[in-house]
N, C-alpha and C positions, 0 to 999 in steps of 0.2 A: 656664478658671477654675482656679485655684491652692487648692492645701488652705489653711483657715486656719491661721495662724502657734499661735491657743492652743489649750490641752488638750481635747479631744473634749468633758466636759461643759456647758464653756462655752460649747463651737460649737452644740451643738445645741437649747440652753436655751429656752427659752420663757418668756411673760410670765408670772409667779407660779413659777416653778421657783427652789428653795435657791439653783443656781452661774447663773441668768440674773441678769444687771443689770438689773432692770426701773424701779428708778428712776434710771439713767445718761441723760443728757442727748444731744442728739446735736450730736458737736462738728462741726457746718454750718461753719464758718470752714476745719476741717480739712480736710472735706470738699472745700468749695467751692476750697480751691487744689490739692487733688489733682486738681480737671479743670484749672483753668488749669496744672497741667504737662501734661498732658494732651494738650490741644492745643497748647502750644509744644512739646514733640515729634512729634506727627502732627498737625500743619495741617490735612492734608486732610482731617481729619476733625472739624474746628471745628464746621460747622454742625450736626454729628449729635450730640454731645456737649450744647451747648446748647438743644439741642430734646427733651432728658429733665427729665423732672419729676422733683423730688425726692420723697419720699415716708417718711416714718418710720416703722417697723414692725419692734417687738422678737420678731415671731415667725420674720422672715426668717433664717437662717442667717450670708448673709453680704451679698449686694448680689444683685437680683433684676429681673427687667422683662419687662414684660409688652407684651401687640402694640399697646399704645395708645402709648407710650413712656414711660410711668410706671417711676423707678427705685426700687425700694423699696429700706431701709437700714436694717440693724442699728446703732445707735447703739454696739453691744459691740464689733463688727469696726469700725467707725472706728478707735475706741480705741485698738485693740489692733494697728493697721495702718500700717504708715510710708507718709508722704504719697507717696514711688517707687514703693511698689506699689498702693497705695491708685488711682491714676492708671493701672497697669494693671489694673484691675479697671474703671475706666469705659472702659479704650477695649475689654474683651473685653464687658462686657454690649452695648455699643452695637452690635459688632459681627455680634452674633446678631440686632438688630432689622436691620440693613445686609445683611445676608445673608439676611432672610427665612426664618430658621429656622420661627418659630409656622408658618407657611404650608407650608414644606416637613416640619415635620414631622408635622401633621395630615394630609397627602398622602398620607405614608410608613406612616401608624397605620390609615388606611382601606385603604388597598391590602393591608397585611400581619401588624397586629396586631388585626382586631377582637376586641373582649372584651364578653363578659358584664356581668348586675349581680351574680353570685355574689362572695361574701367574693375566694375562690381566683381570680376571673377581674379583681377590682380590686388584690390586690396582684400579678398577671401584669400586668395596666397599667400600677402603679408602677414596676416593674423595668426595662416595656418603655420608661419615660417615663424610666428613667435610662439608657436604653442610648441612645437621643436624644439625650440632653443632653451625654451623653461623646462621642458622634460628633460633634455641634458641635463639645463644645471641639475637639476634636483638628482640626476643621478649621481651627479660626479663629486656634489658641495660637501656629501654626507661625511667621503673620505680626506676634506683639504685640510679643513681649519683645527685649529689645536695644536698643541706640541712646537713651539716658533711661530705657526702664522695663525695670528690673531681675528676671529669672524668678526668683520665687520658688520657695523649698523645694515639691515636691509638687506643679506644673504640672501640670495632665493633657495630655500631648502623646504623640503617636503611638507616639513610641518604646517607650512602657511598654509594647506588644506586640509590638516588633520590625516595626511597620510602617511603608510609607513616609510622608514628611512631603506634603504638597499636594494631598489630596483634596479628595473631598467630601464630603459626611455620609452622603450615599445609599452613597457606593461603602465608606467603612467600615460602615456598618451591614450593607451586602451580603455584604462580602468577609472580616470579622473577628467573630470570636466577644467580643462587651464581656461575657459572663456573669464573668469570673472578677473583675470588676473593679466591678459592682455590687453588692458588700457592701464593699469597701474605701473604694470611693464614696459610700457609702450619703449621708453629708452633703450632696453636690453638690446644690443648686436656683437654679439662672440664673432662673427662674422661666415663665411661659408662652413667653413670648420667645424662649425658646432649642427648645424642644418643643413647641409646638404645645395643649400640657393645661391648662385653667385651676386656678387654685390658690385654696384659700378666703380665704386673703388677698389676692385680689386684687381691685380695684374692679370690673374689668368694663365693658362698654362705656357705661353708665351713669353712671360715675365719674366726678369732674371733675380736670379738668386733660389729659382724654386725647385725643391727636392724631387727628381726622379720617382716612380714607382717604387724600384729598387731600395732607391735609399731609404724613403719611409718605411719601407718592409726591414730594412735594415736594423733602422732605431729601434723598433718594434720591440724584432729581435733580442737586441741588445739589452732594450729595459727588462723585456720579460724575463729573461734569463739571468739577470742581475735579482728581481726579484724572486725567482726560485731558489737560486743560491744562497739568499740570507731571508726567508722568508719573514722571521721574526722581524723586519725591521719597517713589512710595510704592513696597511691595515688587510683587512679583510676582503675587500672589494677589490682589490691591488690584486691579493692574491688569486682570486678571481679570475678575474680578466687576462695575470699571465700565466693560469694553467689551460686557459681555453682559447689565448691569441694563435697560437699558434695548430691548435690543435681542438681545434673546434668538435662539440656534442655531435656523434653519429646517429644516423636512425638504425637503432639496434634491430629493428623489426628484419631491415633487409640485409643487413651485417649478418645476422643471424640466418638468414637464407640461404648470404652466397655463401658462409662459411662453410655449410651443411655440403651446399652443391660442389665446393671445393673440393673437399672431403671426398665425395659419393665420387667425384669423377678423376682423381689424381689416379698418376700410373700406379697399376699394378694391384686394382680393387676393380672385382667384376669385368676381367680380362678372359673368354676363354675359346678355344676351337672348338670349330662346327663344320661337320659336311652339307647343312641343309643348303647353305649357298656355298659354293667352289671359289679358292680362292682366284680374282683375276690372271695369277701368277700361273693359273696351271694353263695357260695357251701355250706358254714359254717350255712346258714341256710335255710333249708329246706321248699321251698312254696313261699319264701318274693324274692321280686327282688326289689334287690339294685342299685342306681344311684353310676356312678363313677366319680371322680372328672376330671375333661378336663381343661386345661386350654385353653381359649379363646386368638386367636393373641391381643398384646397390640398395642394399636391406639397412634401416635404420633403428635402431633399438636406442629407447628413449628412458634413461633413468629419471625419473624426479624425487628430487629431496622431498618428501613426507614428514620431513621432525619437525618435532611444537615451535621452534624458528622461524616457520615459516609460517607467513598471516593463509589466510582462506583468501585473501582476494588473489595473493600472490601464485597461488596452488591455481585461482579460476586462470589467470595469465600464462601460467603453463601449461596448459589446457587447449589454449588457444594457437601457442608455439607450436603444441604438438600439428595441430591443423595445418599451422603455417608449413611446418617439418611433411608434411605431408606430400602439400602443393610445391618445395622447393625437391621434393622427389618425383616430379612428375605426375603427381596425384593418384597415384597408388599410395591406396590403403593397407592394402593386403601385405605391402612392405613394409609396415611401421611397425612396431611392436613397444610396449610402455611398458617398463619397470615403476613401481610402487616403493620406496627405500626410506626406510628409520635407520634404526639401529641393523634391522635386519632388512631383506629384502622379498618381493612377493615375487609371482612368477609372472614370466613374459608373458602380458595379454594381448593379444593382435589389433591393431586399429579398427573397431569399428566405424563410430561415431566419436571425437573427443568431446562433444560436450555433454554425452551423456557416458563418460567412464566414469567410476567411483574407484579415487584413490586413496588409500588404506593406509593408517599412521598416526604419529603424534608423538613420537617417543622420541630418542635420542637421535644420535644423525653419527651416520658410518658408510659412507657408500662404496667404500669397499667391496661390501655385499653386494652389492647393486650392480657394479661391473663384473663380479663373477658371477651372477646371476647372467647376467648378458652377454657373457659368451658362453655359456652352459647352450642356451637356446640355440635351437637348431631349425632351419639353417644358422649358421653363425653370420650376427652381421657385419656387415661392409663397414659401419659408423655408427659410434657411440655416441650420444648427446646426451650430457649429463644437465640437469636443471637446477640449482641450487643455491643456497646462499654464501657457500664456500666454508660455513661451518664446521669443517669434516675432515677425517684422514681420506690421506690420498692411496692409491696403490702403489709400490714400491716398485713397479714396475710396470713399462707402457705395455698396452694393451696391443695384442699382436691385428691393431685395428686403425683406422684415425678416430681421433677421439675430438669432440666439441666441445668448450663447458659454455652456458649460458647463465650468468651470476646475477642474482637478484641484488643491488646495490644494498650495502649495509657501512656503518661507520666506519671508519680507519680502526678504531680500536673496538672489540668488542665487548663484553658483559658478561663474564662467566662470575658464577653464584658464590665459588669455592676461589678462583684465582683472580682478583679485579686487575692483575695486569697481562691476563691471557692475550695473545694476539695466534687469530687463528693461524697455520700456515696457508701461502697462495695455491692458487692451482701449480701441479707440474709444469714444466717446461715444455713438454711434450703435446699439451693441449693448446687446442685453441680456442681463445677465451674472447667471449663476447662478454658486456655490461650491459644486462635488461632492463632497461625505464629510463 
């Protein structure tokens, strides 16, 4: 959000105040072509634009919205606002609903700001509700202005603290002191939208015109996948926010757990008969004794990629997987066993300790080796977990096993010395691939 362009007493006026306009009209025509520039400069955010209600309200400050998608509007700041910026101000409020500010920052205020009903402990709220508000903008400002919508005088962007630009809200609220900057702000209200706080001018979910759960998941939707499909057309942070709207950072740690357990207990691995216990079935007939089905613990054999690819720290983090791989088998040790793999492969060493294994390498990356390495070992195991950067050929055919991969993230493209437009291939089709960090 951007300071407004007029003098402070007519920014903060109110309806019946000497310098508020309270019988000024609201010029809807103005308005309504500051969105169509709007979206003729970001496209990909056409349907989120048109799915705000307009709303007229001379108590609002400047333009404000709330998590139903209601935009409320100063008929004074129309006025007084040229239809280029006017157009930035709808693509930064929409932006706050696009990014799920209300949501994250009600998260943000239970986890770190709870307050009282004392006088002192609700203007601590208001303060903490503008320190909110500033950490949006600042997340949101970096991607508005330029290319058609022109930054106005007084932007709140990051730089006003000498920080860097493409966070998050959480990581400025965390890492930056906004105290020196909440009396200079003091005007700033995006409205609930942007923070998480309801405001008495707001309708509330009772209100009409306001978007269902659904629908906003909808628009969501919509944008996001509009920005996938032509990615080149929005910034960085766009693209962002719609590879991870809808499909939000896993904790690989327990991804990687149930994957294993997945694995170790799907039919038809560590299945077999036993007379030590009779199966229930032999009441039903009289004389015969029946074997019952037991399933046997499943054995896990652990390849890790060894090639100069991979850092030491990432070698200690496999290290630690393995442990994890340990305790996702019931914590049996004695069923784990670790392959070592470059180019070539070492032999299966049994779990003792992982953090005192020493693994062996540095050289090229082929784990090829490495899976026939792992089924040579006898017993043969139940599951394969392969550790790696994905640098590697694959086996040309699945392993008579389930198979794990656990991928140390690396660029989209990678770096080969001899081909600069090498792209490694992905894992098979047949594995299941976890993303480590």
């Amino acid at each position: 959000m951007s300071r407004p362009a007029a003098p402070r007493p007519v920014r903060a006026a109110v309806p019946g105040s000497p310098a508020g306009s309270a019988g000024l009209p609201l010029d809807m025509e103005k308005l309504l072509a500051a969105r169509l520039h709007a979206v003729k400069v970001r496209p990909y955010l056409a349907d989120a634009l048109f799915a705000l209600h307009v709303v007229e309200d001379r108590s609002v400050p400047t333009m404000a919205v709330d998590r139903y998608w209601r935009c409320y509007v100063s008929p004074a700041f129309v006025a007084r606002t040229p239809v280029e910026e006017l157009a930035g101000v709808w693509v930064h409020e929409v932006s706050h609903l696009l990014r799920d500010h209300h949501g994250r920052g009600e998260r943000h205020a239970r986890a770190h700001e709870e307050q009282g009903p004392g006088a002192a402990d609700r203007a601590a709220g208001d303060r903490s509700r503008l320190r909110r508000n500033i950490a949006a903008d600042f997340e949101i400002n970096d991607d508005i202005y330029g290319d058609g919508l022109p930054r106005p005088a007084g932007a709140v962007l990051p730089s006003l603290l000498r920080l860097p630009s493409g966070l998050l809200m959480e990581e400025y609220l965390r890492t930056a002191s906004l105290t020196g900057l909440t009396t200079e702000l003091a005007w700033l209200d995006c409205g609930s939208g942007a923070d998480g706080q309801h405001r008495p001018w707001e309708l509330g979910p009772e209100g009409a015109h306001g978007l269902t759960r659904q629908q906003r998941d909808a628009v969501r939707f919509r944008v996001a996948e509009g920005i996938k499909g032509r990615p080149d057309d929005a910034p960085e942070g766009w693209r962002r926010w719609a590879d991870e709207a809808f499909h939000p950072p896993q904790p690989w740690r327990q991804l990687l757990g149930a994957a294993v357990r997945s694995a170790a207990g799907a039919p038809g691995v560590g299945e077999n008969h036993s007379y030590r216990r009779p199966s229930r079935r032999s009441a039903g007939v009289p004389g015969v004794l029946l074997p019952s089905l037991r399933r046997t613990p499943p054995r896990v054999c652990v390849v890790i990629d060894t090639s100069g690819s991979v850092s030491d720290a990432e070698l200690g983090g496999a290290l630690l997987e393995v442990a994890a791989i340990s305790r996702a088998v019931g914590g049996r040790r004695d069923l784990v066993s670790v392959v070592s793999c470059d180019a070539a492969a070492g032999i299966a060493v049994p779990l003792c300790r992982a953090e005192s294994m020493t693994l062996i390498g540095g050289g090229g990356t082929d784990l090829r080796s490495g899976f026939a390495q792992a089924l040579r070992s006898r017993p043969r195991p139940d599951v394969i977990v392969a550790l790696t950067d994905g640098q590697t050929p694959w086996p040309s055919a699945q392993p008579p096993c389930r198979t794990v991969v656990g991928l140390f993230p690396r660029p989209a493209r990678a770096v080969h010395e001899e081909d600069p437009d090498y792209i490694p291939a992905g894992p098979p089709p047949w594995a299941r691939v976890v993303t480590i960090g």
